[in-house]
Biotite code that builds the C-alpha atoms (Angstrom):
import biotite.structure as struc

atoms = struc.array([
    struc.Atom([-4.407, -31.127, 13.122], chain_id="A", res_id=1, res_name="UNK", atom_name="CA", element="C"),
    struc.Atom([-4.317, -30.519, 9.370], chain_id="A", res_id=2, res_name="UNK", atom_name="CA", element="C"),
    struc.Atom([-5.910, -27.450, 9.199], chain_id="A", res_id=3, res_name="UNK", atom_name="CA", element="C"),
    struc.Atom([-3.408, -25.727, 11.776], chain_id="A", res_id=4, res_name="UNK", atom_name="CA", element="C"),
    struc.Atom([0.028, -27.401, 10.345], chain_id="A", res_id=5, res_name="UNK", atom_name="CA", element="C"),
    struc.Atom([-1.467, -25.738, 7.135], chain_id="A", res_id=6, res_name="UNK", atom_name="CA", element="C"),
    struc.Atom([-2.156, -22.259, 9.096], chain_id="A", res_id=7, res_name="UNK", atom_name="CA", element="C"),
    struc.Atom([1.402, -21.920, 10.848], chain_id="A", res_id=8, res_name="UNK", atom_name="CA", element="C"),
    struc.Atom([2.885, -23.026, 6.783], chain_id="A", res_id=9, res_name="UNK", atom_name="CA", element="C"),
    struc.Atom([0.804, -20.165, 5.532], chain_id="A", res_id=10, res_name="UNK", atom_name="CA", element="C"),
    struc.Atom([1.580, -17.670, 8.242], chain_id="A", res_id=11, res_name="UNK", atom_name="CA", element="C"),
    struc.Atom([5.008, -18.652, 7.866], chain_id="A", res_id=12, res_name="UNK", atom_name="CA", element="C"),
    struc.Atom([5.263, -18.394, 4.059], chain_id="A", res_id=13, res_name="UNK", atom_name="CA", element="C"),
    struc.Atom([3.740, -14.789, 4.324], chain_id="A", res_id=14, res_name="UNK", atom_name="CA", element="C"),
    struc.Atom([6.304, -13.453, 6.991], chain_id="A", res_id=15, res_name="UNK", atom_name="CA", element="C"),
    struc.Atom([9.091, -14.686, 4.752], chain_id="A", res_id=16, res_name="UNK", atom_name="CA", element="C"),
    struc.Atom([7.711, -12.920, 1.987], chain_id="A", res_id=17, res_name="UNK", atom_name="CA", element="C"),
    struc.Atom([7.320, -9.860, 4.226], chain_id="A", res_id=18, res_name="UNK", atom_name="CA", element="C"),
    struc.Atom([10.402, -9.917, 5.826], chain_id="A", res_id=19, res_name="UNK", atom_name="CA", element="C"),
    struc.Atom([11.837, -10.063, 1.942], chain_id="A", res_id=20, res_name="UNK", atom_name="CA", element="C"),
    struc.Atom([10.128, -7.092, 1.084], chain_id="A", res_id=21, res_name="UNK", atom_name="CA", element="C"),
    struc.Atom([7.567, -8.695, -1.183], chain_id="A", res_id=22, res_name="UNK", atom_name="CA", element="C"),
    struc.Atom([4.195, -7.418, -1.366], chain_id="A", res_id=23, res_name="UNK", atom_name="CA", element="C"),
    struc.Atom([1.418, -9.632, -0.201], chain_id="A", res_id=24, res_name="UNK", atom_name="CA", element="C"),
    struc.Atom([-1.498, -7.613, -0.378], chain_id="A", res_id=25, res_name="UNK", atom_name="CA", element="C"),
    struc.Atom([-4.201, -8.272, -2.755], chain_id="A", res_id=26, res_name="UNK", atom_name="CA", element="C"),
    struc.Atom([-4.857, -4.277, -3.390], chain_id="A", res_id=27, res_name="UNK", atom_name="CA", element="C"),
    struc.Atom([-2.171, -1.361, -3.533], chain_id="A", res_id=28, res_name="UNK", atom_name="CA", element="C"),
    struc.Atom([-2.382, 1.571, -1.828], chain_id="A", res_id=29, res_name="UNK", atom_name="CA", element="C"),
    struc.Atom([-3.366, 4.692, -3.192], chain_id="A", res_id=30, res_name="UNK", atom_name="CA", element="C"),
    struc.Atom([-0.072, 5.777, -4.845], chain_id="A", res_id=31, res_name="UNK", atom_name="CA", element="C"),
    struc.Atom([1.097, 2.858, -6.157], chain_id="A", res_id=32, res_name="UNK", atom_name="CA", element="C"),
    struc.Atom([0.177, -0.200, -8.296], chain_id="A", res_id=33, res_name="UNK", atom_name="CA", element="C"),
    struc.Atom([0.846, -3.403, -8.909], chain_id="A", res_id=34, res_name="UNK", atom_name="CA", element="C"),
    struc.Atom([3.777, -4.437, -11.693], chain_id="A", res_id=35, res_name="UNK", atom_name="CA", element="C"),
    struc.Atom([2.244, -6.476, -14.218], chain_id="A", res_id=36, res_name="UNK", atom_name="CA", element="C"),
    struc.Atom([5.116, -8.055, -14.152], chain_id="A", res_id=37, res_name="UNK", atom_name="CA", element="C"),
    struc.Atom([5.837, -9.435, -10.556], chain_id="A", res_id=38, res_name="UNK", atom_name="CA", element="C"),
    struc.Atom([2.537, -9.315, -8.429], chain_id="A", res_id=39, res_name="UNK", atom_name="CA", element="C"),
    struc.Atom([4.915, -9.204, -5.247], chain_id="A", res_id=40, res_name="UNK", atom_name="CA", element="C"),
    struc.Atom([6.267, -5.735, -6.757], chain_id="A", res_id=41, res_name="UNK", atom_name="CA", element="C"),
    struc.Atom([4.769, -2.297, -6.763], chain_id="A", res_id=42, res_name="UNK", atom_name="CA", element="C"),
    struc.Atom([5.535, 0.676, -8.670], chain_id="A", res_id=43, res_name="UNK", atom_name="CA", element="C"),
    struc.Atom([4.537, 4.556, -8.310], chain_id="A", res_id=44, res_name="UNK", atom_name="CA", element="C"),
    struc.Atom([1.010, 5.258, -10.618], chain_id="A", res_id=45, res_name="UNK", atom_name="CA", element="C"),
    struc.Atom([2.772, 8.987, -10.901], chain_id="A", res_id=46, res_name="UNK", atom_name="CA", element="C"),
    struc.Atom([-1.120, 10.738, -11.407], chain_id="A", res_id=47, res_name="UNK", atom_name="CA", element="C"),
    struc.Atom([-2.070, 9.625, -7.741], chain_id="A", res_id=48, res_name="UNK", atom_name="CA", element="C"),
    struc.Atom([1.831, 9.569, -6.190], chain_id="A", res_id=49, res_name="UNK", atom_name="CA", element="C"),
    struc.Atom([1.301, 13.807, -7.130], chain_id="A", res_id=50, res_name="UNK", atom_name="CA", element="C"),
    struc.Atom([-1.979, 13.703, -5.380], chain_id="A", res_id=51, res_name="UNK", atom_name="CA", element="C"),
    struc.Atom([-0.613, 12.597, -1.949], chain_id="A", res_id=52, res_name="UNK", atom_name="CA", element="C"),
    struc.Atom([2.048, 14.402, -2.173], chain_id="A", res_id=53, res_name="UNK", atom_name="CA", element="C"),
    struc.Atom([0.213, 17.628, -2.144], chain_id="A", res_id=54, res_name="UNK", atom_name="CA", element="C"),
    struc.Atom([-1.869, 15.988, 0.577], chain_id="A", res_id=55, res_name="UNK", atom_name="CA", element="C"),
    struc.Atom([1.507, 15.237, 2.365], chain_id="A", res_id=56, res_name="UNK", atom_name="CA", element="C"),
    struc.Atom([2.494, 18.829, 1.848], chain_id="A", res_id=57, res_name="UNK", atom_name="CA", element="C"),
    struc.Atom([-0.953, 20.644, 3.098], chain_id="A", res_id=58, res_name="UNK", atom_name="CA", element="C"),
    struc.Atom([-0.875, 18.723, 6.092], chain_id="A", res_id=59, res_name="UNK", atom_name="CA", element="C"),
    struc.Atom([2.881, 20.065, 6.682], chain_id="A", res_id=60, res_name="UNK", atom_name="CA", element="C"),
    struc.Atom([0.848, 23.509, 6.526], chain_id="A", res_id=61, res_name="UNK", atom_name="CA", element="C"),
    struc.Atom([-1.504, 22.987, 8.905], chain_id="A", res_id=62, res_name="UNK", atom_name="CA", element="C"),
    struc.Atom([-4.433, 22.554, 6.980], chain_id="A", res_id=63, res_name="UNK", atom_name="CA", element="C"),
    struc.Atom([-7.153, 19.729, 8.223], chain_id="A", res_id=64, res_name="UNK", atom_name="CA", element="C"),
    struc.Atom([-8.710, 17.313, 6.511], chain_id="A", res_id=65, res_name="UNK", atom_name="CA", element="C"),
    struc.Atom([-11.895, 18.820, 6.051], chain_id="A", res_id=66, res_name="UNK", atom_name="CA", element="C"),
    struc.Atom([-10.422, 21.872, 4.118], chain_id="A", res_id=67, res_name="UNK", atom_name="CA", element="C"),
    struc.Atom([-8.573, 19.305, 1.968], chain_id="A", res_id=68, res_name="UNK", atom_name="CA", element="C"),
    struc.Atom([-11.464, 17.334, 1.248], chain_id="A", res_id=69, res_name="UNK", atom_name="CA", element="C"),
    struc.Atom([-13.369, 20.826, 0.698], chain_id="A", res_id=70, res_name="UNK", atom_name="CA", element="C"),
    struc.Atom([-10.048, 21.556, -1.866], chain_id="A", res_id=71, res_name="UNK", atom_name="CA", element="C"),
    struc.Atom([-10.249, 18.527, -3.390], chain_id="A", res_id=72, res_name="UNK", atom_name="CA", element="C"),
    struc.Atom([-13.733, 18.391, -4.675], chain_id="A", res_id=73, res_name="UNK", atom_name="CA", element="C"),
])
């Protein structure tokens, strides 16, 4: 009984912190990083935020995945 009042407190807590925008993740996605700061916060990492754009933007053109990855290395 324990163990699942503790599971619906922490399923709870994390949808809160969802629903508040916070992040809750333990990694960022490519793109972005963590603020040193607030660990619930994440900020652009500008070197890799240009890399998906362009990804973003070959895609737009039609180009597949294997040409990018071809591009890319």
């Amino acid at each position: 009984m324990y163990a699942r009042d503790v599971s619906k407190k922490t399923k709870a807590a994390k949808k809160a912190k969802a629903r508040d925008g916070q992040f809750i993740g333990s990694k960022a996605s490519f793109g972005y990083k963590i603020d040193p700061a607030d660990r619930h916060h994440l900020i652009v990492d500008e070197p890799a935020a240009q890399v998906v754009k362009r990804i973003f933007r070959l895609a737009a053109e039609g180009i597949g995945y294997n040409k990018m990855a071809k591009m890319f290395r």
